[in-house]
Each structure stands twice: as structure tokens, then as C-alpha cells.
OpenMM code with the backbone's topology and positions (N, CA, C; nanometers):
from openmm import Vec3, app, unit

residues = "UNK UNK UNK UNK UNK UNK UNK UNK UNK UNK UNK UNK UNK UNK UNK UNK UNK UNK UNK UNK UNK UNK UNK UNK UNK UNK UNK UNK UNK UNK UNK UNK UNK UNK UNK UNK UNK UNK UNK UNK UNK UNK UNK UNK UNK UNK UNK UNK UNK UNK UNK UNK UNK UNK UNK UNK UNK UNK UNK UNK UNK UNK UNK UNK UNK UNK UNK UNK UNK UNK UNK UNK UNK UNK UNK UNK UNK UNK UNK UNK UNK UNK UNK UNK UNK UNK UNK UNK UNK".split()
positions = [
    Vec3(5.0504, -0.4687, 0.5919),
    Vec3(5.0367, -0.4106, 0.7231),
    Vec3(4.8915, -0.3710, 0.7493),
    Vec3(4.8152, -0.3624, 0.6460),
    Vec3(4.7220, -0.2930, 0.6371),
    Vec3(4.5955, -0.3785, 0.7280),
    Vec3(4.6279, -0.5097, 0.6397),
    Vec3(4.5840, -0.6211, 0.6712),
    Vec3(4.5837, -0.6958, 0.8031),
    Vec3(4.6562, -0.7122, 0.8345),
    Vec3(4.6830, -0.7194, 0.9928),
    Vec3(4.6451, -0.6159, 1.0985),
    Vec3(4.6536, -0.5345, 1.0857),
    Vec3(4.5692, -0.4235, 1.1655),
    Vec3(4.4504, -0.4334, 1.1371),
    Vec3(4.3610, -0.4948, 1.0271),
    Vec3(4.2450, -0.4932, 1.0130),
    Vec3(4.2078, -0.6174, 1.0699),
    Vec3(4.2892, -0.7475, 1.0609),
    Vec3(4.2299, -0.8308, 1.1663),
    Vec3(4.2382, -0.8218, 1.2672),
    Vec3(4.3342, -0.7292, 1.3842),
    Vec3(4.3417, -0.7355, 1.4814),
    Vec3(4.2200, -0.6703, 1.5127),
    Vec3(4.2161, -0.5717, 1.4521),
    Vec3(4.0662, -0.5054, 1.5100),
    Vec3(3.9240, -0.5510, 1.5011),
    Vec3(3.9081, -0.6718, 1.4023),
    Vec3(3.8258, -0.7647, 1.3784),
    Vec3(3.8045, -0.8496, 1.4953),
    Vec3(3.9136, -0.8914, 1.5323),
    Vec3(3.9429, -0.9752, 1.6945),
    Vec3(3.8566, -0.9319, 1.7765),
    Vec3(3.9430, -0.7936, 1.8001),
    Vec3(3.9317, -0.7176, 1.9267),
    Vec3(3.7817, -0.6624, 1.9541),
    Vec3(3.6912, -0.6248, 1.8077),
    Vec3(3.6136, -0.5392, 1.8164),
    Vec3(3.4895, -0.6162, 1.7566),
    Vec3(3.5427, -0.7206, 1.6516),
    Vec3(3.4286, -0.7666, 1.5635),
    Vec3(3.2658, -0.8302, 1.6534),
    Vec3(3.2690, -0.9033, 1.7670),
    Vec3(3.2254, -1.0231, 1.8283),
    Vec3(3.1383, -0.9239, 1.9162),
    Vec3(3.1880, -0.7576, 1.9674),
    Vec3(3.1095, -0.7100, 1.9896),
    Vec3(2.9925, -0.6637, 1.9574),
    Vec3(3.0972, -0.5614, 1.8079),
    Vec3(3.0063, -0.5295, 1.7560),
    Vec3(2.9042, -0.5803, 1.6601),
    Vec3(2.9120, -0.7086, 1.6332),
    Vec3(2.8593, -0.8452, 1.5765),
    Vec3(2.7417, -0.8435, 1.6824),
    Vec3(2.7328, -0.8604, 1.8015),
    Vec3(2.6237, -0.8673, 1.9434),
    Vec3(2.5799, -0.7577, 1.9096),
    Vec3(2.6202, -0.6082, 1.9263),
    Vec3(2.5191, -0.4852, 1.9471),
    Vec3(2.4159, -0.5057, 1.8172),
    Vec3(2.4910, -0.5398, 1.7272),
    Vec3(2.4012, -0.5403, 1.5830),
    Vec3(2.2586, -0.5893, 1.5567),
    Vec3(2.3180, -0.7689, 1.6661),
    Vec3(2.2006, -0.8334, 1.6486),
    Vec3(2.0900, -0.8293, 1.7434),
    Vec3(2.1974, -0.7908, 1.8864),
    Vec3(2.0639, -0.7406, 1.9845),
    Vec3(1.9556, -0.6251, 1.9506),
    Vec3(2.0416, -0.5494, 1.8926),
    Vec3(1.9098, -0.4017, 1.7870),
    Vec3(1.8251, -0.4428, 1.6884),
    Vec3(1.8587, -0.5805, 1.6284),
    Vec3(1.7902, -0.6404, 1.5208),
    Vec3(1.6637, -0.7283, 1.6115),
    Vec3(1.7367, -0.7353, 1.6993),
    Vec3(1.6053, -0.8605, 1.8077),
    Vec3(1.4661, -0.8083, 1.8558),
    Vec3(1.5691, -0.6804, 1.9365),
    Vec3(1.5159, -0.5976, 2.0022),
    Vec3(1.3824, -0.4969, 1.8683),
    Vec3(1.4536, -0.5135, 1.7476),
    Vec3(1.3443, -0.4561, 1.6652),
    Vec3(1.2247, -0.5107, 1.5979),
    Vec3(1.2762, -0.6523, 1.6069),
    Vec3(1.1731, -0.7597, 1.5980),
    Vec3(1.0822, -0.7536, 1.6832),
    Vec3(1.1262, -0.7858, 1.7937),
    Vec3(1.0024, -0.8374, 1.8653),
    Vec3(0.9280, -0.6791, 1.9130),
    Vec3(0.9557, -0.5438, 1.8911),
    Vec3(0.8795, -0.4282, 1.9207),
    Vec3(0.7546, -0.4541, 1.7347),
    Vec3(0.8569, -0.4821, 1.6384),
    Vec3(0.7574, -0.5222, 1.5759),
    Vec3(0.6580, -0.6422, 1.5920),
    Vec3(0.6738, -0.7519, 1.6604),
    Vec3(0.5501, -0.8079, 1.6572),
    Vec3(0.5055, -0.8409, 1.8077),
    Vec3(0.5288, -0.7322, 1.9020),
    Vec3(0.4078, -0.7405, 1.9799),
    Vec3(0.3413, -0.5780, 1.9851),
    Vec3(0.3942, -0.5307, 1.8566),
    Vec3(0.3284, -0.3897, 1.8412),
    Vec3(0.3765, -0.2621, 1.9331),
    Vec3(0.4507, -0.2644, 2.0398),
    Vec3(0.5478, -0.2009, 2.1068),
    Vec3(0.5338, -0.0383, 2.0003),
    Vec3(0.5274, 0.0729, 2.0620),
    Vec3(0.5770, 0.2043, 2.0106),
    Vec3(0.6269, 0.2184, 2.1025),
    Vec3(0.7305, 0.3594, 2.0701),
    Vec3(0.7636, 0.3880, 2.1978),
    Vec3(0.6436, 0.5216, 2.2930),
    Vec3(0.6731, 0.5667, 2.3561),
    Vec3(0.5980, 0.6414, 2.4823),
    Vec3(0.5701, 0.7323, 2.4295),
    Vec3(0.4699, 0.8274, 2.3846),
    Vec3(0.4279, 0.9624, 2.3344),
    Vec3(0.4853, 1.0494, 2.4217),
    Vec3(0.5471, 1.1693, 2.3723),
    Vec3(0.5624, 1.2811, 2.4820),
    Vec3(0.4673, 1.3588, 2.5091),
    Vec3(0.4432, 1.3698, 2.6454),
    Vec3(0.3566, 1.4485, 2.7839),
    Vec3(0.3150, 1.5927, 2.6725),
    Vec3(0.1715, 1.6122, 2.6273),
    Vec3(0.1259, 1.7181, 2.5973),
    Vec3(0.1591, 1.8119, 2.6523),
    Vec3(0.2245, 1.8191, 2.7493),
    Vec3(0.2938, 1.9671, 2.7835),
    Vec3(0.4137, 1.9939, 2.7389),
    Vec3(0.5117, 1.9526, 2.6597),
    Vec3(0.6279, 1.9358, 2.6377),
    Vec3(0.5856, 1.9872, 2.4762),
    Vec3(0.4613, 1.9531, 2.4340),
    Vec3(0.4352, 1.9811, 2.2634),
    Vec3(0.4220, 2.1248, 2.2517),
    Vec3(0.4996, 2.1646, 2.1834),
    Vec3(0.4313, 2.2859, 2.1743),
    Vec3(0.3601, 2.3493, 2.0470),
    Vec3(0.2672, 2.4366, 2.0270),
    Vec3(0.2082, 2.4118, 1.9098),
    Vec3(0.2492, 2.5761, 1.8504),
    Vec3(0.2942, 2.5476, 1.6985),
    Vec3(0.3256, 2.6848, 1.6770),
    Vec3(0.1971, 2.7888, 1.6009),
    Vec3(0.2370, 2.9285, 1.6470),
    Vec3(0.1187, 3.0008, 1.6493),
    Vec3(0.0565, 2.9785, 1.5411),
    Vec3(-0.0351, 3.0554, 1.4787),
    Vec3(-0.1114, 3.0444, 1.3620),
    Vec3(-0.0314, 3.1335, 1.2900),
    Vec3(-0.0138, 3.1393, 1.1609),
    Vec3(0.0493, 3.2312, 1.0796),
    Vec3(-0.0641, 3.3233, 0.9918),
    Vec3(0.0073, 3.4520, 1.0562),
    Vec3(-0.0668, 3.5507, 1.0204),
    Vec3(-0.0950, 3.6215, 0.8614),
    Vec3(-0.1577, 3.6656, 0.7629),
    Vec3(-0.1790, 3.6411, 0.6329),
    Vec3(-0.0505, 3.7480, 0.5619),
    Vec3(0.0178, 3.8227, 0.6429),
    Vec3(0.1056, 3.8732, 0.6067),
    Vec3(0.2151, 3.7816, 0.5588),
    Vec3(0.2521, 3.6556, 0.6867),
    Vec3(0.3460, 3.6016, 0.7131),
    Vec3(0.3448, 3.4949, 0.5967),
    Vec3(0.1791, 3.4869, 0.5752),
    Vec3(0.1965, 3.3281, 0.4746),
    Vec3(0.2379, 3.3827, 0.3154),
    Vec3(0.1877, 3.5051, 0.2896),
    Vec3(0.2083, 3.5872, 0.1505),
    Vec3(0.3810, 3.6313, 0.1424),
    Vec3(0.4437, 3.6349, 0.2360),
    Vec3(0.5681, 3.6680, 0.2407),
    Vec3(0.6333, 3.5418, 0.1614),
    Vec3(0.5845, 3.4133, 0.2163),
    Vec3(0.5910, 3.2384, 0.2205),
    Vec3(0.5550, 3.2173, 0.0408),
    Vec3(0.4474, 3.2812, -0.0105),
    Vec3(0.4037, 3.2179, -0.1093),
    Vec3(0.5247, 3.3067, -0.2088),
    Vec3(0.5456, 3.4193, -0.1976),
    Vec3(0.6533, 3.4881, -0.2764),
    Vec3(0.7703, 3.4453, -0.2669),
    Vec3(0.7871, 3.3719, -0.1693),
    Vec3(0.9496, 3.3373, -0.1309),
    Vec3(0.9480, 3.1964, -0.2731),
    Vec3(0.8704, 3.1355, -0.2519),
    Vec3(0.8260, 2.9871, -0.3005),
    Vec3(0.8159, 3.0158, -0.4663),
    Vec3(0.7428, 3.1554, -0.4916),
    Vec3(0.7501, 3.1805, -0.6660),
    Vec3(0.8987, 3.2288, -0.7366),
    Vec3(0.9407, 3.2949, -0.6262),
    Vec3(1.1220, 3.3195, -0.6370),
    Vec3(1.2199, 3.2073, -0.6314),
    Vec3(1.1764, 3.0870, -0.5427),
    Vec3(1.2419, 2.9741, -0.5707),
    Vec3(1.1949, 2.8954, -0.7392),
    Vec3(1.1236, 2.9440, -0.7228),
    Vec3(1.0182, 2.8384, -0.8522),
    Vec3(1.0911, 2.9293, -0.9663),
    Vec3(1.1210, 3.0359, -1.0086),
    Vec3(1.1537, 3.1286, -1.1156),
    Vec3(1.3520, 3.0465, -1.1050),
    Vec3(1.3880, 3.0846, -0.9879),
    Vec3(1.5269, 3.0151, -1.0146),
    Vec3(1.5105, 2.8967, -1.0981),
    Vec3(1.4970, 2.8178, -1.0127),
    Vec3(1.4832, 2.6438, -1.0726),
    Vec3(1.4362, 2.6752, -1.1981),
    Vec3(1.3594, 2.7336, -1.2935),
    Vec3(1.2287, 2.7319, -1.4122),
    Vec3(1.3613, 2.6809, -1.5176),
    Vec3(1.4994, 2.7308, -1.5318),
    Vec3(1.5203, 2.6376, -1.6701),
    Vec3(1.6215, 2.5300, -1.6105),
    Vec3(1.6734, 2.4861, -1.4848),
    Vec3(1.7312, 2.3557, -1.4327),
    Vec3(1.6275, 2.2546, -1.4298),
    Vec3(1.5107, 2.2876, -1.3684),
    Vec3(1.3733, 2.1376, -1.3937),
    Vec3(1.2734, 2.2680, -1.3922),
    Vec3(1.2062, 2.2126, -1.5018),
    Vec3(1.0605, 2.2713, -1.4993),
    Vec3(0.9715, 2.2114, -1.4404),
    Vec3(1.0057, 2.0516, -1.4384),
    Vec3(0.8991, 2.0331, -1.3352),
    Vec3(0.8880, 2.0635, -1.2190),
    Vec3(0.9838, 2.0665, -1.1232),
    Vec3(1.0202, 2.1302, -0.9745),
    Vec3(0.9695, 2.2835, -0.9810),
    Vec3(1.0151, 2.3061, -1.1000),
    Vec3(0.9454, 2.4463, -1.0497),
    Vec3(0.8204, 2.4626, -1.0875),
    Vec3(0.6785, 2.4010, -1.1695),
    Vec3(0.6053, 2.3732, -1.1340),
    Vec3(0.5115, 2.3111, -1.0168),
    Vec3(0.5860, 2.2242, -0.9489),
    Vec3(0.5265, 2.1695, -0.8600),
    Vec3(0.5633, 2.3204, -0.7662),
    Vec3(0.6450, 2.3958, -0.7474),
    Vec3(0.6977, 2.4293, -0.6627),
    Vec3(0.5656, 2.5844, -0.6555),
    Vec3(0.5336, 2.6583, -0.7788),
    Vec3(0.4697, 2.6875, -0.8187),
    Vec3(0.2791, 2.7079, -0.7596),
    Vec3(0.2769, 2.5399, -0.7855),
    Vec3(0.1741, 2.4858, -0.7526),
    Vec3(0.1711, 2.4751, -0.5980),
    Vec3(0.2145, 2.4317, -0.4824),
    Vec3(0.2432, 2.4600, -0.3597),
    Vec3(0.2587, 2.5949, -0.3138),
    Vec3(0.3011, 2.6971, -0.3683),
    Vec3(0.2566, 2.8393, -0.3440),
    Vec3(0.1135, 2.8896, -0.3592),
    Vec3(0.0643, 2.8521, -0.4314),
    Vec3(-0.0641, 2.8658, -0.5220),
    Vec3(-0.1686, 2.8301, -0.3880),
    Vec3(-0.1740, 2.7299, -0.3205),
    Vec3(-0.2677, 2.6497, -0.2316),
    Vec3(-0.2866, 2.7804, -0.1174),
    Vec3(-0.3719, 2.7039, -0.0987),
    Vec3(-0.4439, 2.8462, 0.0128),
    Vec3(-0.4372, 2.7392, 0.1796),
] * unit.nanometer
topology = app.Topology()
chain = topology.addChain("A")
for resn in residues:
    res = topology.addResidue(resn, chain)
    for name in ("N", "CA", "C"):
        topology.addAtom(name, app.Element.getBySymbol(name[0]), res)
């Protein structure tokens, strides 16, 4: 039974979705070779977030040595690297 319901829906559905597949595959081709991006959004729409204040980033680097102390005997390396990314100024 299983089987038959799976071809019917193969019928019914396959030939479409067989087309959407390859029109997205076409359509991705040729944006790759005539260099196509899509449209940047309107610099007013970006918004840029504030500067972080030295309180806010020291809060950040402690949060990051508390993650790094968890992790220290599951991977030491993660928590080195993790460590090391707090560390950066």
C-alpha cells in the first residue's frame, strides 16, 4: 500500500517538482556566469550597532573565560581557542 501511494504521488507531484528543481538549478547557473548578485540593501535600512562600551566588552571577555573553564576537561582545545578569543583586544 505503501508503494502505491508513493507512486501516485510521484505522478501527481514528481514532473513538478522535477521543473522547480531544475529551473533553480538554471536560474543559478546562469546568475553564476554572467556574475548577477542580487541588489544590496538601501544604506538606510543598515543599521549599524553602537560601539561597545569597555564595560560591556569586559563583561564579554568574562562570559567567554566561564565558557572556556566549562568546556576545559570535554576539549581542551575549544577551550583554548575559546580562551584565546577572550584574550584579543
Amino acid at each position: 500500500m505503501y508503494s502505491t501511494s508513493l507512486d501516485v504521488f510521484v505522478q501527481r507531484n514528481g514532473f513538478r517538482a522535477y521543473a522547480s528543481n531544475i529551473g533553480r538549478a538554471v536560474r543559478s547557473l546562469l546568475e553564476a556566469l554572467l556574475g548577477y548578485a542580487p541588489a544590496a540593501a538601501p544604506r538606510a535600512q543598515l543599521t549599524e550597532a553602537a560601539p561597545a562600551s569597555e564595560r560591556e566588552k569586559q563583561k564579554g571577555r568574562l562570559e567567554m573565560f566561564r565558557i572556556a573553564r566549562q568546556y576545559e576537561r570535554l576539549s581542551p582545545g575549544l577551550s583554548a581557542e575559546l580562551r584565546s578569543i577572550a584574550a584579543r583586544d
